[in-house]
Structure formats: structure tokens, C-alpha cells
C-alpha positions as CSV (number, residue, x, y, z in Angstrom):
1,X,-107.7,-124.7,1.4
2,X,-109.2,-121.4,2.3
3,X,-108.6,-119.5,5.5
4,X,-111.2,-118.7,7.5
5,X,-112.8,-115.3,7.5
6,X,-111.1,-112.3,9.6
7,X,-114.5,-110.4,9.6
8,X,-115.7,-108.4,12.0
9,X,-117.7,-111.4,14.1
10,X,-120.7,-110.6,16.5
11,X,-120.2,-111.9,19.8
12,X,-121.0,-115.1,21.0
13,X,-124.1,-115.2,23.1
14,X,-128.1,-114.5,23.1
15,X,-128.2,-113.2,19.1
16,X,-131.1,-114.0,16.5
17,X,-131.1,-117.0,14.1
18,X,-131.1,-116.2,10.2
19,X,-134.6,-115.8,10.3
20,X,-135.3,-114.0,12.9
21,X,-135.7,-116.4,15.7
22,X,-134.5,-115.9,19.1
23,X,-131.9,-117.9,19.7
24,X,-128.6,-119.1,21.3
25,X,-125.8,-119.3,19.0
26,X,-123.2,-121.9,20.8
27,X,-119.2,-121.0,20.3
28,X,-119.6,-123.5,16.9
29,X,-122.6,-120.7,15.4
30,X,-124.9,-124.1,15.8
31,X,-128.5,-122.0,16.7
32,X,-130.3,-123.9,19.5
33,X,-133.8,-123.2,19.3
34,X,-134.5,-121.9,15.9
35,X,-136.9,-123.8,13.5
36,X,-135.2,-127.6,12.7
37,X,-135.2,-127.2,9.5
38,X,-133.3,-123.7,9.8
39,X,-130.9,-125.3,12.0
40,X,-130.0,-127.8,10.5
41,X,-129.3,-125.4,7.6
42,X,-126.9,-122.6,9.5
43,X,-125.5,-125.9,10.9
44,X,-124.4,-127.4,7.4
45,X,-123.3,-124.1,6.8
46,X,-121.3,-123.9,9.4
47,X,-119.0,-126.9,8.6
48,X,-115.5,-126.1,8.0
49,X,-114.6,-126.0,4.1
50,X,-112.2,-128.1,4.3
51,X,-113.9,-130.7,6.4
52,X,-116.9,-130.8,4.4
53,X,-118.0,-133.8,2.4
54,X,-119.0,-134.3,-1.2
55,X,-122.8,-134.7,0.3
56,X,-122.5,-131.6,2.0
57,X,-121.1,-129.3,-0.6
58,X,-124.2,-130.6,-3.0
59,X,-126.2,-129.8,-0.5
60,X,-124.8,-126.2,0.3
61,X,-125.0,-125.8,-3.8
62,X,-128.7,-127.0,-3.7
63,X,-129.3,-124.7,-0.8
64,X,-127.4,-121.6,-2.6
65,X,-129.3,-121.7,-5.7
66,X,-132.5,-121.8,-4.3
67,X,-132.3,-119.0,-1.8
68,X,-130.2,-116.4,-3.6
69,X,-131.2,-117.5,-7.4
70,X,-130.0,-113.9,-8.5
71,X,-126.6,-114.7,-7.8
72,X,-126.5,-118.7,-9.4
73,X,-128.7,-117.5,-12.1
74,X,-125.4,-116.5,-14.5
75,X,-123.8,-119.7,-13.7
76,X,-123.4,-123.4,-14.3
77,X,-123.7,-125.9,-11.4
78,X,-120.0,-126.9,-11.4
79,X,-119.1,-123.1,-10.2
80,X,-121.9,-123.2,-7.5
81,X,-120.2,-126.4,-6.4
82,X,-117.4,-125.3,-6.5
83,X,-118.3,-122.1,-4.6
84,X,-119.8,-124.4,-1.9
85,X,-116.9,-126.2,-1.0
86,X,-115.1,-122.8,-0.4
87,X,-117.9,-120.6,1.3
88,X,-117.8,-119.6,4.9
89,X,-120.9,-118.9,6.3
90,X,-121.5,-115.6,8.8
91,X,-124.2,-113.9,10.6
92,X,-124.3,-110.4,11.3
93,X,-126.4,-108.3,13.5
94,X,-128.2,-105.3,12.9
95,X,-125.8,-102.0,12.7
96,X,-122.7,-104.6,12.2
97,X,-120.3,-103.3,9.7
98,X,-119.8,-106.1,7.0
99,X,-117.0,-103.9,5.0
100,X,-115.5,-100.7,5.2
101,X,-114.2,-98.8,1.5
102,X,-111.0,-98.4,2.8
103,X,-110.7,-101.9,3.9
104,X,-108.6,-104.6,2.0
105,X,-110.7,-106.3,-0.5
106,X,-110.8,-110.3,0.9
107,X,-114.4,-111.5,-0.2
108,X,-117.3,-111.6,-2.1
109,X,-120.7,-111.9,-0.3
110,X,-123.9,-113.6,-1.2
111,X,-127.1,-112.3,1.1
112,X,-128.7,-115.6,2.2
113,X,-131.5,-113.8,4.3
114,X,-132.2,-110.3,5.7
115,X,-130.4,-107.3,3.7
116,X,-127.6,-105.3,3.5
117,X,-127.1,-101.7,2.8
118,X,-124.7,-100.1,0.5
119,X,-122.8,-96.5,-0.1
120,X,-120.1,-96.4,-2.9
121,X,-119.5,-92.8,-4.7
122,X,-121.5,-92.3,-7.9
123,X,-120.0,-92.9,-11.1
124,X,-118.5,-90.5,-13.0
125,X,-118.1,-90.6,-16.8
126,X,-113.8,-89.9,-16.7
127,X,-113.2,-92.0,-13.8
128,X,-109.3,-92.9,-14.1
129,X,-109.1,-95.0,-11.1
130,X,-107.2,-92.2,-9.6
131,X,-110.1,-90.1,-8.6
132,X,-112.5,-92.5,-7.6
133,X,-115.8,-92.0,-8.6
134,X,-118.0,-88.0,-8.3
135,X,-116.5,-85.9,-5.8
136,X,-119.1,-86.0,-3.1
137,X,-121.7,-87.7,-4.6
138,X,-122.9,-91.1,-2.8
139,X,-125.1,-93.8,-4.3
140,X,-126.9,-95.9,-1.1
141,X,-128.6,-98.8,-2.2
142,X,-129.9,-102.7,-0.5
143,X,-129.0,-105.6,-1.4
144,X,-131.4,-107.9,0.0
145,X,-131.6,-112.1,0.0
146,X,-130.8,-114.4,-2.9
147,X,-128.2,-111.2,-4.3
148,X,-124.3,-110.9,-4.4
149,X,-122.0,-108.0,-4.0
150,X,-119.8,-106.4,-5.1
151,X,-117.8,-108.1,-7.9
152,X,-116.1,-104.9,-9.4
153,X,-113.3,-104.9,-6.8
154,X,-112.6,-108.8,-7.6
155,X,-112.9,-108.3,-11.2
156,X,-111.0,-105.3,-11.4
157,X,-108.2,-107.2,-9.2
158,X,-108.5,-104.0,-7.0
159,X,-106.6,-103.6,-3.6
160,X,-109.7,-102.5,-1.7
161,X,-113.6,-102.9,-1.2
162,X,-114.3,-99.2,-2.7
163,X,-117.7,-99.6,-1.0
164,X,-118.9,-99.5,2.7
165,X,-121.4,-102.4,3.3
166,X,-123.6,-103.1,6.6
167,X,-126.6,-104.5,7.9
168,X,-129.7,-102.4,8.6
169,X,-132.7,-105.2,9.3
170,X,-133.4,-105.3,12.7
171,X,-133.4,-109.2,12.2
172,X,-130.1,-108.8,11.3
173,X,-128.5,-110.5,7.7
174,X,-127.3,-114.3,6.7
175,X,-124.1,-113.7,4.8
176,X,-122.1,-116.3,2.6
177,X,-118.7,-115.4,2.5
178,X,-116.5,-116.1,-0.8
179,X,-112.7,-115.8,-0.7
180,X,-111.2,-113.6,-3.2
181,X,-108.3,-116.4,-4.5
182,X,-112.2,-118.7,-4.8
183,X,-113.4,-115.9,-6.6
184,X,-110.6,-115.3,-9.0
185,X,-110.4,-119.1,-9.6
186,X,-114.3,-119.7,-10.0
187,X,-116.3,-117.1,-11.2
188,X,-114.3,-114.0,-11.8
189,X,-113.7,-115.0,-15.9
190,X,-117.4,-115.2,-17.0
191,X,-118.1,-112.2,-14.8
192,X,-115.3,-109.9,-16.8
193,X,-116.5,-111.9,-20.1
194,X,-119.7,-110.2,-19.6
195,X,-118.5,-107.1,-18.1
196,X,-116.2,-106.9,-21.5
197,X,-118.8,-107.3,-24.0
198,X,-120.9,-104.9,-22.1
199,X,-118.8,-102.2,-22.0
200,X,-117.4,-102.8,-25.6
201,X,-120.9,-102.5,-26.8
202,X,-121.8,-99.3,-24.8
203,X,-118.3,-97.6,-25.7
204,X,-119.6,-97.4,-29.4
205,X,-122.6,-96.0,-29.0
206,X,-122.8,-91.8,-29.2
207,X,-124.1,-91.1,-25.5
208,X,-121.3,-93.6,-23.6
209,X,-118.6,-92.5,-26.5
210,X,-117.0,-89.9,-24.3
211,X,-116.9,-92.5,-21.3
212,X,-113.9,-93.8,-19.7
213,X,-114.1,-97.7,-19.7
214,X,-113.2,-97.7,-16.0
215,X,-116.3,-95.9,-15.9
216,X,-118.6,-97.7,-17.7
217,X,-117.6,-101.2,-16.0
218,X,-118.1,-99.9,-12.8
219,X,-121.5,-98.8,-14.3
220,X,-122.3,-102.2,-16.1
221,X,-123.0,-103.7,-12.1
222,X,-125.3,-101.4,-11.7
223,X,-127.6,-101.9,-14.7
224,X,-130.3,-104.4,-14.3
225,X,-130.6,-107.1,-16.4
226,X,-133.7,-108.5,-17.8
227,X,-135.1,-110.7,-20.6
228,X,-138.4,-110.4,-22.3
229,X,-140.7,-112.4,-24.3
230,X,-142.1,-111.3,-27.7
231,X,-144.9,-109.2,-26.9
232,X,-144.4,-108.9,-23.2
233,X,-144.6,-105.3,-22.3
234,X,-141.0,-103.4,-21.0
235,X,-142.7,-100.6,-19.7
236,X,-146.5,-99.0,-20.0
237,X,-147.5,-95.7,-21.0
238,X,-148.2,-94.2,-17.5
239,X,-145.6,-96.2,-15.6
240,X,-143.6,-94.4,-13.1
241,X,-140.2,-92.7,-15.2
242,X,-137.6,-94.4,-13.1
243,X,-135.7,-96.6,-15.2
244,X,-133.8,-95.9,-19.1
245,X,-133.3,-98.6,-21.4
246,X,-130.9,-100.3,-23.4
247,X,-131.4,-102.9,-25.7
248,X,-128.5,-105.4,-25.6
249,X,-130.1,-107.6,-28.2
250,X,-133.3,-107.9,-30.5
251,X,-135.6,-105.0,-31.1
252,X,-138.4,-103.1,-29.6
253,X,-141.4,-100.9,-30.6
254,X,-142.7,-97.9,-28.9
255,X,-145.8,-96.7,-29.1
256,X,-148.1,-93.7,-27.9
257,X,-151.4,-93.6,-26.8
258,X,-152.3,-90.2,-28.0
259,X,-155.5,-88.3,-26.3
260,X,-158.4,-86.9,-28.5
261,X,-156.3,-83.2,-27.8
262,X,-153.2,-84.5,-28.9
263,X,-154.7,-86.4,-31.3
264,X,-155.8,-83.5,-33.3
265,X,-154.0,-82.7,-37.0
266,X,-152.1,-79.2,-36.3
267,X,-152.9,-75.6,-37.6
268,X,-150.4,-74.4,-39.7
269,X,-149.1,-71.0,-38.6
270,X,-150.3,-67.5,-40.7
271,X,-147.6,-66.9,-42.7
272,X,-149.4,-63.6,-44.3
273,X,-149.0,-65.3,-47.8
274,X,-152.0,-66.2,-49.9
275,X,-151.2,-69.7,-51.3
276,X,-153.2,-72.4,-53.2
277,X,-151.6,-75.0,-50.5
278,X,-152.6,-74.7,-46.9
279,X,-148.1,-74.2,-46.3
280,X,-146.5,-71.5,-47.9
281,X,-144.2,-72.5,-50.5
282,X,-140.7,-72.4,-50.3
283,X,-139.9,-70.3,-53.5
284,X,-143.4,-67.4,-52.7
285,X,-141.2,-66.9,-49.2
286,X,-138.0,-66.0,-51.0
287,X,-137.3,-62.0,-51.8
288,X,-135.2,-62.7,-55.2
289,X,-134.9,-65.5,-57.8
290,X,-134.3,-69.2,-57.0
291,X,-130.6,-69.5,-55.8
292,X,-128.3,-71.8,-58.1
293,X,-127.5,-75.3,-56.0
294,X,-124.0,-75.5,-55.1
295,X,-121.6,-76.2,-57.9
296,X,-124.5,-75.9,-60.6
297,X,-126.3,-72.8,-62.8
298,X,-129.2,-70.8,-61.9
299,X,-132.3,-72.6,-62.7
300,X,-133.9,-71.4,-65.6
301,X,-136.2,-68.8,-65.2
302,X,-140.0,-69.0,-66.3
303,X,-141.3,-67.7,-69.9
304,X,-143.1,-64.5,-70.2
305,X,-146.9,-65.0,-70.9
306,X,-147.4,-64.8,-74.9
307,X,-149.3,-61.3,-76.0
308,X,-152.5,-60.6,-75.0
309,X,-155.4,-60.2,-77.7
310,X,-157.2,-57.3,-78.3
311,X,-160.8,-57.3,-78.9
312,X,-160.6,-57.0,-82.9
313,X,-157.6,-59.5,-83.3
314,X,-154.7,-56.9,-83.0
315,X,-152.0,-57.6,-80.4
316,X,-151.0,-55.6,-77.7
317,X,-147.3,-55.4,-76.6
């Protein structure tokens, strides 16, 4: 049986409800006067793991994959069960710290409702896992409802979070909390499948060649994934340039509107020699005879023309 959660807990007393509602949270985290339906929900969340029933853990799996489907997406209902039987349920208020980078590494969290913001150090392309990421450089980014973070850490069996994490919504955050031995036991395996594959794939092409692999997994969660039909658009000419893509499977074709300017055949430049074809030839450019190729003879040189006639039928030499 999991422990329960040493997190940094908001105090007891007049706080909001998951969505937003004002509401009295009792010493149990039962909310008093939000929506039924709402509380009934934070209430079933609320049960201890180890006291929950079979009919509550399918429920808290139903509940999980409908509001943070990002997160179940990648697996298969026996791991969502599973990580509803294990999950302890939190709510923090705005400005609450949820993790510090420096802290030891004890969960993995799934945003129910409201966001959460996050700063890690950007990736750099020799990380050794002595340096830590670029020197200086920060990457802040949201994590809002129906996501996870951060399974690097847990997949990387790491000591610490590496990552500071809190809550920025005035309306404060829902957080599912997920044990790291849950985690390692659960989910971690398919995650580091994935993360495997990835980075195997990326290491062999040119541009990631030079790239630690501690560099490129701690890249790999922040790629975005997607899956497209056959001739469902990735991107349109015009679109806003914030994204580069790699192709993990299949193929793709890119093509260019051009305008009537761009459209135009272009002018060959005046290369100041007179030739038949509208591009100087190779050989009228070159000051002396045709070179040999490498490892061959000079190519034969052209004939003299034959004698020119005279008028009278005598030649002239």
C-alpha cells in the first residue's frame, strides 16, 4: 500500500473547489457547496487507496480517462486501473508550489483541472547528466487539464524532480498524485519503450548524430506527438513557423504555392560568350584543351577542316 502524499498541502479552511467554486473544504478535502456532481467527484477522489473498493477504482479510471485523455491516451485500461487504485488526489491553490528541482523525486502528476506552470533548464545537445541541461537557459511552459508531468525523472530512475512546478490559475489546479514505486511498477516500462525507440531512431539521423542520448530523451518529452490521416494537411503554406517536423513513420509531400513573380523561368546571367545555347558551355569557358579525367588519356582532339577549294579547282594549303 502506498503512503500518503508529504506535499506541500494548502490549509484547511475557506479554499475553491476544482472548478472554481467557492467552497469549504472540511479536514477530509470533502467540498461542501460545490456543484453535486463535482463533489461527489473530489469526494471519490478523496478515498484512501487502500480503502477504496473495486467500484470505486473503475470509477476513478472512468473519471481519469475522460478528463486528462492526454495522459490515458498511450495506455491500456488495466494501467489506468491500476493507477486508480494508487492515486492520491490534491488541490492546490494559486501561487502553491507543487515541486521544487531540487526536491526529491516522489510522484508523478496528472492535471485534472486548472494548470500548472513549468521551468526546467533547456536542453543541451552533450548533456552528461553531470551538467544538467544549458547553463542559464530556462524553458517555462503550462501544463494544463487532461496532461501528466514529468516522466523523465521516473524513467530516468533519477534522485530528483529536475524541474520546478506550480500553480498559476487564479482558480487554482486539481492534481492526481502518482507514487514513484506506482509508477515504476505501472507505467514506467512502455514509457522508456517509447522513449527508447525514439531516441534510437533520432541518434541515426545526421542533425541528432552528435547528440548525447541523455540529451535526446530528455528532448523526446518535449516533442509533440501527432497522427495524420492520408491527405489531412500537417501544416499550410502561410501558417505561423513555430513548430519542425519529424516524420516517425510513413511519408509526406511538400508542396509550394509559387506567386506569378516567383513563378517566372529565370534569366541566365551574361556570361560575355556568344553561344548557340542560351548557357555557356562548359568546354567555350575553359582557356586550354579539355582536361584528361582522372586516371584516363586526354580526349582526342578534333580534326582539322579538309582544304579549302579554290575558284578553278586547285587547293589551297
Amino acid at each position: 500500500m502506498s503512503s500518503s502524499p508529504s506535499v506541500r498541502r494548502p490549509s484547511v479552511g475557506n479554499e475553491k473547489s476544482p472548478g472554481g467554486v467557492s467552497a469549504n473544504i472540511s479536514p477530509g478535502g470533502v467540498v461542501s457547496n460545490a456543484g453535486d456532481d463535482e463533489a461527489k467527484q473530489v469526494e471519490l477522489l478523496m478515498t484512501e487507496p487502500g480503502s477504496r473498493s473495486m467500484e470505486q477504482v473503475e470509477s476513478i479510471a472512468d473519471l481519469i480517462s475522460k478528463q486528462a485523455p492526454e495522459f490515458a491516451a498511450p495506455f491500456a485500461d488495466e494501467q489506468i486501473v491500476e493507477v486508480a487504485k494508487t492515486g492520491h488526489y490534491h488541490f492546490f491553490n494559486a501561487g502553491d508550489r507543487v515541486c521544487d528541482a531540487d526536491e526529491e523525486c516522489e510522484y508523478f502528476f496528472i492535471v485534472l483541472r486548472g494548470a500548472v506552470q513549468i521551468e526546467e533548464k533547456q536542453v543541451h545537445h552533450q548533456e552528461d547528466g553531470l551538467s544538467g541541461g544549458a547553463v542559464g537557459a530556462m524553458r517555462v511552459t503550462t501544463c494544463g487539464a487532461g496532461h501528466g508531468f514529468h516522466h523523465f525523472p521516473l524513467v530516468m530512475q533519477h534522485t530528483f524532480y529536475g524541474y520546478s512546478a506550480s500553480v498559476v490559475e487564479s482558480s487554482g489546479a486539481a492534481v492526481l498524485l502518482i507514487p514513484k514505486n506506482d509508477y515504476q511498477q505501472h507505467l514506467r516500462r512502455w514509457i522508456d519503450k517509447e522513449m527508447s525507440e525514439t531516441v534510437s531512431m533520432l541518434k541515426a539521423t545526421t542533425f541528432f548524430s552528435s547528440w548525447s542520448e541523455l540529451s535526446i530523451s530528455r528532448l523526446y518529452f518535449w516533442l509533440v506527438k501527432r497522427k495524420y490521416a492520408v491527405e489531412e494537411d500537417v501544416v499550410r503554406q502561410g501558417d505561423e513557423a513555430d513548430f519542425c517536423f519529424i516524420i516517425r513513420s510513413g511519408r509526406c509531400d511538400v508542396l509550394v504555392e509559387l506567386s506569378e513573380e516567383e513563378g517566372k523561368p529565370a534569366q541566365p546571367p551574361d556570361s560575355g560568350y556568344e553561344s548557340a545555347s542560351p548557357w555557356p558551355s562548359p568546354i567555350n569557358q575553359r582557356a586550354g584543351p579539355p582536361l584528361a579525367a582522372e586516371g584516363g588519356s586526354p580526349p582526342p582532339q578534333a580534326a582539322p577542316p579538309p582544304p579549302r577549294a579554290e575558284e578553278g579547282g586547285a587547293t589551297r594549303r
